[in-house]
matplotlib code that plots the C-alpha trace (Angstrom):
import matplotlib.pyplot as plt

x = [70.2, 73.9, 72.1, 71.3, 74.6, 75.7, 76.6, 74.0, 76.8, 77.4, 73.4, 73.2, 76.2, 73.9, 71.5, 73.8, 75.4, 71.0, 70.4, 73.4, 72.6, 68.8, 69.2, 72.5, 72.8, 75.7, 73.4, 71.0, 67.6, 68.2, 71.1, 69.6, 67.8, 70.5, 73.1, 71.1, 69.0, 66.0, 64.0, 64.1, 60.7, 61.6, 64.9, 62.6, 60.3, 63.1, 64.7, 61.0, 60.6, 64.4, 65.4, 63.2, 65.1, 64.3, 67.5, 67.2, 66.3, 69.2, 66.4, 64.8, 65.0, 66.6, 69.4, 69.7, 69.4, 71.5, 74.8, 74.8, 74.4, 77.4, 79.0, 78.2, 79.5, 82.6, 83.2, 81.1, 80.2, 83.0, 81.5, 83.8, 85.4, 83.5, 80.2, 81.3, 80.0, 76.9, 76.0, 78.1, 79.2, 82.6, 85.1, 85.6, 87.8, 84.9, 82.2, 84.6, 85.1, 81.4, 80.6, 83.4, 82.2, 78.4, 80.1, 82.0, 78.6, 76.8, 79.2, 79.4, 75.6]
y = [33.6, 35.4, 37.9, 35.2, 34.1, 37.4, 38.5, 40.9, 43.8, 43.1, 43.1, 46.2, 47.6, 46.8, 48.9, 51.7, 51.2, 51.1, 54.1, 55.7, 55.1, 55.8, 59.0, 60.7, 63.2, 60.9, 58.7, 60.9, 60.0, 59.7, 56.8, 55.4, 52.4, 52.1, 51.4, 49.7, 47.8, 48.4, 52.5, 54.4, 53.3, 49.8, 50.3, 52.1, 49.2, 47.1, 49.2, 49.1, 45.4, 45.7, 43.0, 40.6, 40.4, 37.4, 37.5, 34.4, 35.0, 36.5, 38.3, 39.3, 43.3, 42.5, 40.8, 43.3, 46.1, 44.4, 43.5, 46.9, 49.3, 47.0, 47.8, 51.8, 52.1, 50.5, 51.0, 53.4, 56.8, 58.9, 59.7, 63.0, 62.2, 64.7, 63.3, 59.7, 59.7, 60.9, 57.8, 55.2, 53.9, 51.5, 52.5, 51.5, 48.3, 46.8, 47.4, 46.0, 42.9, 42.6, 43.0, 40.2, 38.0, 38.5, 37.9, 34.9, 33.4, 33.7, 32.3, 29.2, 29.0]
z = [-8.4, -7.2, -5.5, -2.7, -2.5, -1.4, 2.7, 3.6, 3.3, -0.4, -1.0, 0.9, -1.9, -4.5, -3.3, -3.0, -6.4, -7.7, -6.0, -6.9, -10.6, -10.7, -8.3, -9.3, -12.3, -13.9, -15.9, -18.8, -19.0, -23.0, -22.3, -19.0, -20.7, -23.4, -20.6, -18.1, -20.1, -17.7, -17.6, -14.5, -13.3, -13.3, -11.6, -9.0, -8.7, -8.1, -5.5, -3.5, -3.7, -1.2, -0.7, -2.3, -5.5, -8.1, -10.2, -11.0, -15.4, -16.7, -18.8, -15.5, -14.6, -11.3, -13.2, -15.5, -12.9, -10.3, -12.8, -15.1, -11.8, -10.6, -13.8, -14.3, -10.8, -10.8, -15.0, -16.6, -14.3, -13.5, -9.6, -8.2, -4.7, -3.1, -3.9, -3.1, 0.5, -0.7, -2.6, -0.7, 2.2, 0.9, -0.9, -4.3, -3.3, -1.4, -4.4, -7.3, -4.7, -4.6, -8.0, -9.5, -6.1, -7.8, -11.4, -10.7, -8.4, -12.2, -13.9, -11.3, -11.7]

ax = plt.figure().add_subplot(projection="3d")
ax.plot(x, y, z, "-o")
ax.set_aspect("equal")
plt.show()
């Protein structure tokens, strides 16, 4: 369960980097599952149960959702400068920190 280990900043980036991806027009609804490995309405439903997240089955739609927003954001979508600010709060830097923090807490586990 990484998402526990992480300072309450670095949970509040994974939120940001979930909302980011369910909300913005960068991921198609015809790829969203494909890459994310969880639908829209789940990723929803995991964004309202904030911040009572059971990641703890790497099976588990939280794990999924939590590790492949990490991923889109920081590897996959292309986010324009100018719409940064609308989705996030850090820059880059401090989400790829957070995300190989969360990566290297799974692969301690």
């Amino acid at each position: 369960m990484f998402f526990a280990q992480l300072t309450e900043r670095e949970q509040d980036i994974v939120r940001q980097c979930m909302n980011a991806v369910l909300n913005s027009p960068y991921v198609g609804n015809f790829e969203f599952q494909t890459r994310l490995g969880v639908d829209r309405q789940a990723l929803q439903k995991i964004i309202k149960t904030w911040p009572n997240l059971d990641d703890s089955d790497e099976s588990s739609d939280a794990y999924l959702a939590i590790n492949n927003c990490f991923n889109e954001v920081c590897h996959g979508i292309k986010i324009p400068p100018d719409d940064w600010s609308l989705w996030f709060n850090s820059p880059m830097g401090e989400i790829k920190a957070a995300y190989i923090k969360s990566a290297k807490d799974q692969s301690d586990a």
